[in-house]
C-alpha positions in Angstrom: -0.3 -9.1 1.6 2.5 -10.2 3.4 2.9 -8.8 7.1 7.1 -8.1 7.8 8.9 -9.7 10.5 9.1 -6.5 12.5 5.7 -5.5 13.2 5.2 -8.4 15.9 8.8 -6.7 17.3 7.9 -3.3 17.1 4.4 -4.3 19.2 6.0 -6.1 21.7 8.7 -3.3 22.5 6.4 -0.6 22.5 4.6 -2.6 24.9 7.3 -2.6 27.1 7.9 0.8 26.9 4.4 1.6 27.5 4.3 -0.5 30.7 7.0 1.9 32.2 4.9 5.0 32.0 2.6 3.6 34.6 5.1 4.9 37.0 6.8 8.0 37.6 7.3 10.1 34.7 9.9 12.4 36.4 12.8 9.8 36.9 16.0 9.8 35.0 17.0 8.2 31.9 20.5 7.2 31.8 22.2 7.4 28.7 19.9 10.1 27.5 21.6 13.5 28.8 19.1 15.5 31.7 15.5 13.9 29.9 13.4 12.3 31.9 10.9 9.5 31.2 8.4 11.8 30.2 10.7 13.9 27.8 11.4 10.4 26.1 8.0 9.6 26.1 7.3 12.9 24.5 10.2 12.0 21.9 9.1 8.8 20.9 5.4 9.0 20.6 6.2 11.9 18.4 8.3 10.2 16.4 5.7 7.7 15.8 3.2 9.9 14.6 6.1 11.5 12.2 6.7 8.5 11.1 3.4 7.3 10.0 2.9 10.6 8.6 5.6 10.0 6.4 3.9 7.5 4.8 0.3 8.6 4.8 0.9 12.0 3.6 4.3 11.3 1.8 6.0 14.4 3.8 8.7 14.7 5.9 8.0 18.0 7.3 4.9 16.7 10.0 5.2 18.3 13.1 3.3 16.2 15.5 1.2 17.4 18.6 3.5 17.6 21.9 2.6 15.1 24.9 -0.4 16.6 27.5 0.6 18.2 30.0 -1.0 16.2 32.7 1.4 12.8 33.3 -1.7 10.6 33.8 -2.8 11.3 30.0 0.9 10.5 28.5 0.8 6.9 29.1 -2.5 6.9 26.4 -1.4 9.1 23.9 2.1 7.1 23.7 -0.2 4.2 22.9 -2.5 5.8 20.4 1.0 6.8 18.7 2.2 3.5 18.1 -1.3 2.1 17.4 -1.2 4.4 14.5 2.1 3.7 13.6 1.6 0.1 13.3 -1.6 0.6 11.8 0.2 2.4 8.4 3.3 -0.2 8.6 0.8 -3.3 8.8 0.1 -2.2 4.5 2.0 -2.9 1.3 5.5 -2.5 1.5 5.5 -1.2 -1.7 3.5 1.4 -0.6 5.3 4.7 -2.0 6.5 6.7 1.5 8.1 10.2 1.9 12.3 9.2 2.5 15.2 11.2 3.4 16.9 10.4 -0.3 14.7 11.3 -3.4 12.5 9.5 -5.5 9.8 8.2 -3.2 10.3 4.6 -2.3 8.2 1.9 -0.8 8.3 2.8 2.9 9.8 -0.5 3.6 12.9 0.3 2.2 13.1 4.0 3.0 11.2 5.1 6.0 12.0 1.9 7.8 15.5 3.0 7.9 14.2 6.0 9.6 12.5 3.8 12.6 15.5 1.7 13.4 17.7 4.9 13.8 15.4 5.3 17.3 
């Protein structure tokens, strides 16, 4: 199986991102109307485990769980969210996946386009 290009990417930026919630989850995010780093947070890890969903159960309709509650908890269920996430893209790419344009595609080519619109 070949491993895509992005994976290594998508790691490395989540990292990044992770590394900022060891601080204060109340501040600002500019650019992003009145959220604050935990309403992205929130946003993101969600997204992830919509996204994976999309290709596990072929469904577009997942509602994910929201953040906890308690700050000090967000930082590891942001993680868990994209170890999942990379954990169903790190498969076939031909792999059929749930897409916002009918038939079911390979996820590469459908879902993926989902993911960079983030």
């Amino acid at each position: 199986m070949v491993s895509l290009p992005y994976l290594p990417l998508l790691r490395q930026e989540s990292a990044a991102f992770s590394a900022c919630l060891e601080h204060d989850l109340s501040v600002p995010v500019p650019h992003c109307g009145d959220w604050r780093l935990r309403d992205l947070a929130e946003h993101m890890g969600r997204g992830n485990r919509w996204a994976a969903a999309a290709v596990t159960d072929k469904r577009g309709d997942y509602e994910a769980p929201p953040a906890p509650r308690v700050d000090s908890e967000v930082r590891e269920w942001f993680h868990a969210s994209v170890d999942e996430l990379l954990a169903v893209l790190d498969t076939d790419p031909a792999t059929e996946a749930w897409t916002f344009y009918p038939p079911h595609a390979p996820w590469a080519s459908g879902s993926g386009g989902a993911l960079r619109k983030r």
